[in-house]
C-alpha positions in Angstrom: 29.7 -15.9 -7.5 25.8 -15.8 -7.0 24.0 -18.5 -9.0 21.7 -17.2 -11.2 18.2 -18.8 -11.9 15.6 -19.1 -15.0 11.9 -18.0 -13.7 8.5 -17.7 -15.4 6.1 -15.4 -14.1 2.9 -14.1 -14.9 0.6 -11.5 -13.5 -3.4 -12.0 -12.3 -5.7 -9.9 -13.8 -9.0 -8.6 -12.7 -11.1 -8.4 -16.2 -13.9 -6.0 -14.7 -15.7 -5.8 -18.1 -15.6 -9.0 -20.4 -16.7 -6.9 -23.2 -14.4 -3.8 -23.3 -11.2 -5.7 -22.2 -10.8 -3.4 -19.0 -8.7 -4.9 -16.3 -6.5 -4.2 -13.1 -3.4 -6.2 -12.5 -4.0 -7.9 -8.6 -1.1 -10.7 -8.4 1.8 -12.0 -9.5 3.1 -15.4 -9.8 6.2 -16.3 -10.3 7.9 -20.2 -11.0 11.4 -21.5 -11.4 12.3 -25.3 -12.2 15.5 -24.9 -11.1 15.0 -23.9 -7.8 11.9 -25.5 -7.7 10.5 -22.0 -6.3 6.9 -21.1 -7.1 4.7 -18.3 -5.7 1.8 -16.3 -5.8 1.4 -12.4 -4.3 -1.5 -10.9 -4.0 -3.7 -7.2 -3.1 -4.7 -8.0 0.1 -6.1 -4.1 0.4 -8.6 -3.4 -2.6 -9.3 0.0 -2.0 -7.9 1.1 -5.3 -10.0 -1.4 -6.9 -12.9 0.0 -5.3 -12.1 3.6 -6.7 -11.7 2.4 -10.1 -14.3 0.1 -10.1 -17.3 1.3 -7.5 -19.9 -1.4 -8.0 -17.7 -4.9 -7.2 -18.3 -7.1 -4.4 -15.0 -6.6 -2.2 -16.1 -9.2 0.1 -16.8 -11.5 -2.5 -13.7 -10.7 -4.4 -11.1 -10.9 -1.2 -12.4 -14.6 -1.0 -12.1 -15.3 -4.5 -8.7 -14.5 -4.2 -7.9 -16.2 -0.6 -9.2 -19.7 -2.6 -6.3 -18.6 -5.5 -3.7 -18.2 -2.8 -4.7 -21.5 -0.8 -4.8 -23.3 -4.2 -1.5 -22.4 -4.7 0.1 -23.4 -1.4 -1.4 -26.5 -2.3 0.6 -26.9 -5.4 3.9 -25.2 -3.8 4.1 -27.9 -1.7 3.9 -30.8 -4.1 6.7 -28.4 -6.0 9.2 -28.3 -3.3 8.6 -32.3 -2.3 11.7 -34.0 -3.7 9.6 -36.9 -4.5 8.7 -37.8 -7.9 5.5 -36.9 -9.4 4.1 -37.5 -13.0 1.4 -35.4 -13.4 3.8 -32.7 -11.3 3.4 -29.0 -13.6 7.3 -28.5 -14.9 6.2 -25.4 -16.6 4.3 -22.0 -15.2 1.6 -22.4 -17.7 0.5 -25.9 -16.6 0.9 -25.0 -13.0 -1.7 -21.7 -13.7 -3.6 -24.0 -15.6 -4.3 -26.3 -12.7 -5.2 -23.5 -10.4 -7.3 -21.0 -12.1 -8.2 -22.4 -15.4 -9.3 -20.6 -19.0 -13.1 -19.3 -18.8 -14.8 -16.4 -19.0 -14.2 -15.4 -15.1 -13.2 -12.4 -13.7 -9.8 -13.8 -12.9 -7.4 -14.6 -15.7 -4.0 -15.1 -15.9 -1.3 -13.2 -18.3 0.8 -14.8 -20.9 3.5 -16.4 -19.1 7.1 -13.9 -19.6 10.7 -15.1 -18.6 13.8 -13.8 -17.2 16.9 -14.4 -14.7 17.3 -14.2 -11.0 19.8 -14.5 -8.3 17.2 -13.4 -5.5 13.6 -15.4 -6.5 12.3 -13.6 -3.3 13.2 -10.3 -4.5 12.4 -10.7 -7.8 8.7 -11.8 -6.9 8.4 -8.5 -4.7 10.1 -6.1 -7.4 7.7 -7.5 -9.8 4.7 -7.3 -7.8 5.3 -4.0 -7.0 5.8 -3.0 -10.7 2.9 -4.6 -12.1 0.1 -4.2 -9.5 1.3 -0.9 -7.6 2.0 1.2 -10.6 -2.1 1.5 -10.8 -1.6 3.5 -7.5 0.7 5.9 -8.6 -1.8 8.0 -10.5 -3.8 8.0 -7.1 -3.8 11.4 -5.1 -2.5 10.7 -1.6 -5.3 12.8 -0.6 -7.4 10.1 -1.3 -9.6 8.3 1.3 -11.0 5.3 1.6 -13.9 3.8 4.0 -10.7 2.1 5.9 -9.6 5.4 6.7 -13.3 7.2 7.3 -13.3 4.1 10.1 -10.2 5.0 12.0 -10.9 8.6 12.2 -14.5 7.8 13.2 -13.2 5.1 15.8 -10.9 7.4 17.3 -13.6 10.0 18.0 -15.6 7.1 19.7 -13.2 6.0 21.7 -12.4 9.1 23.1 -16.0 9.6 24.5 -15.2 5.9 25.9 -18.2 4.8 24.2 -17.3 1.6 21.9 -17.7 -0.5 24.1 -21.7 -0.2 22.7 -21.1 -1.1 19.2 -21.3 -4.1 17.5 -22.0 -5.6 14.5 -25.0 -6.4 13.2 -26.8 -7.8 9.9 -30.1 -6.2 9.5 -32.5 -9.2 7.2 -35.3 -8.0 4.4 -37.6 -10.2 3.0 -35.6 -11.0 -0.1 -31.9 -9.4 1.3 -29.7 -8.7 4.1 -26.8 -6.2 5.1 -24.0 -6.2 6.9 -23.2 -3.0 9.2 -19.9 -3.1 11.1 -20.7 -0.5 13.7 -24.3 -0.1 15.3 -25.7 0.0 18.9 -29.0 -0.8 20.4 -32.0 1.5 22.3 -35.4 0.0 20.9 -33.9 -0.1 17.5 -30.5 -0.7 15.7 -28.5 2.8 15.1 -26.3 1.6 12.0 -23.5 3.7 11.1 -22.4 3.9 7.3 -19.2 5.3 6.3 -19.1 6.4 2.4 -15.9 7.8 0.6 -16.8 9.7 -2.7 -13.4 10.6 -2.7 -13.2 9.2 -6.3 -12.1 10.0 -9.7 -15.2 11.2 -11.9 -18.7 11.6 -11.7 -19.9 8.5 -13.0 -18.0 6.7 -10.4 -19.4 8.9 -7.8 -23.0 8.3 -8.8 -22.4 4.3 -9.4 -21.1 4.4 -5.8 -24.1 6.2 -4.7 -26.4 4.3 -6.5 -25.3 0.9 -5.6 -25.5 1.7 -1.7 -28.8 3.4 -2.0 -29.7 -0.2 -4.0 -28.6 -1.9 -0.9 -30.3 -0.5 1.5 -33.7 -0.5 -0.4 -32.7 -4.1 -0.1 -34.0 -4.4 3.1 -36.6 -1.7 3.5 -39.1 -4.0 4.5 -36.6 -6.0 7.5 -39.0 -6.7 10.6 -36.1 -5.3 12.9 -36.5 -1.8 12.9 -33.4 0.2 12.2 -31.7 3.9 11.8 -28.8 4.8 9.0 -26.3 7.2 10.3 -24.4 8.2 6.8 -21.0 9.5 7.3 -19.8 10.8 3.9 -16.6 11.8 2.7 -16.6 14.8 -0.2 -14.3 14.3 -2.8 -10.2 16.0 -2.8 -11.6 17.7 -6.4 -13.4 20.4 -5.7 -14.8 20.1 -9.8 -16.6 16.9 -8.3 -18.4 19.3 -5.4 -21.7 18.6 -7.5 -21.7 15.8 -7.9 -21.2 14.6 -4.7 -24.2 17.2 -3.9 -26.4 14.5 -6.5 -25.0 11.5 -4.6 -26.2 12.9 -1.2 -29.8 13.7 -2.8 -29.6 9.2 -4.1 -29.3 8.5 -0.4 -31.5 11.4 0.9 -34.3 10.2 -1.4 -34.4 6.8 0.3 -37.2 5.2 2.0 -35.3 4.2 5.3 -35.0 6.1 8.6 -31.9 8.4 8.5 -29.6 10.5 8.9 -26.7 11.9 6.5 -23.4 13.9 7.9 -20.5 14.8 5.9 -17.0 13.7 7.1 -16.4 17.3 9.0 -19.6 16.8 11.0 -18.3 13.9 12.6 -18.2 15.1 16.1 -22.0 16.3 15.5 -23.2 13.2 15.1 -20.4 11.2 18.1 -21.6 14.0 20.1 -25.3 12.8 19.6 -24.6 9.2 19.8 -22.8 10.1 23.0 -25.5 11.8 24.6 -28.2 9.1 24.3 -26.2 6.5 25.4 -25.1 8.4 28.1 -28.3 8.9 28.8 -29.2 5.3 29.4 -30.8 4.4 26.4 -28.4 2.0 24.9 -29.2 -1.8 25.2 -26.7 -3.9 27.2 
């Protein structure tokens, strides 16, 4: 007969707006004294999160929760040491408490539940799938991301053998800098910027809009002179055509050299790319 084990668990939150309550279940952590089991899953792909929430910092937030998850290997190893501890957590609340603890951060922790388990590994996965993955199931498959916008993108490059130019680069303002993942060189830096308005409404899609025309304007005034290809994806809703027309006018309007394509003009602007560097104008 399989043993049976007590567990506590509790699920991370992502309060996005302190003031209205609004939140999106991102972990799940799950403890049991008499196995001396404890932990922690996590969203390690936030794309969802971006949809519903266009204007946070996914960079910033995939390290905020990389310091959770190292915190709480920390502790797991203390848990699982046979060795007697005092100040060793024998509950799930104390244990939270000592990794993330009660303020007004972005990151909070549920009220801890309970139940029984013969399978702690299972139980953490079944769990974690109920409480952070059932915000995907309202998503349309047709969905697309800047994840996928890349691969398609970095397909179409590599078939014209051409990556091999393309690098990274951060272009520095005065007062800001940005991060592009895929640019090349001929006199001055040809950034390529990959934008999904594949979204839900219309406020999301002009927040998105906004917010990357806000970054750019960031460093208007860099020294390093520098072109923006935009690569934008329309939304699946054809009811959000227009607005997605608006959000193409925010980055039109900006101040910057470039250039905006819509996802099916892809090969338009590899095509172009192609023949420059072809040409011999790309920087080693």
């Amino acid at each position: 007969m399989n043993s049976r084990f007590s567990y506590e668990y509790s699920t991370l939150r992502y309060v996005h707006d302190i003031g209205t309550g609004e939140f999106i279940n991102v972990g799940v952590a799950v403890f049991s004294a008499d196995s001396s089991f404890l932990d922690f899953k996590y969203r390690k792909v936030l794309g969802r999160i971006h949809d519903i929430f266009p204007d946070i910092n996914v960079k910033n937030f995939k390290a905020l929760l990389r310091g959770v998850e190292k915190r709480f290997r920390e502790v797991a190893l203390v848990q699982a040491t046979p060795m007697p501890f005092s100040d060793k957590p024998t509950n799930l609340a104390a244990i939270l408490l000592s990794i993330l603890p009660k303020d007004d951060s972005a990151l909070r922790w549920s009220d801890v539940a309970m139940g029984l388990s013969n399978d702690l590994a299972k139980t953490i996965s079944d769990l974690f799938d109920r409480y952070t993955k059932r915000y995907d199931k309202s998503r349309n498959v047709a969905f697309r991301t800047e994840e996928d916008m890349w691969k398609g993108f970095k397909r179409k490059l590599e078939d014209r053998s051409i990556t091999q130019h393309f690098v990274p680069v951060t272009i520095a303002g005065k007062n800001d800098d940005l991060d592009f993942e895929v640019a090349y060189k001929n006199g001055i830096w040809h950034c390529i910027e990959t934008i999904s308005f594949d979204l839900t409404g219309e406020a999301a899609i002009r927040e998105k809009a906004h917010k990357r025309a806000g970054e750019l304007v960031g460093i208007a005034d860099a020294a390093t002179a520098f072109k923006v290809y935009f690569v934008l994806g329309k939304p699946s809703n054809p009811e959000l055509q227009e607005a997605f027309e608006k959000a193409k006018g925010i980055l039109n309007n900006l101040v910057v050299s470039k250039e905006i394509f819509d996802e099916a003009q892809e090969d338009v602007l590899v095509s172009k790319l192609n023949e420059q560097i072809s040409a011999g104008h790309a920087d080693a």
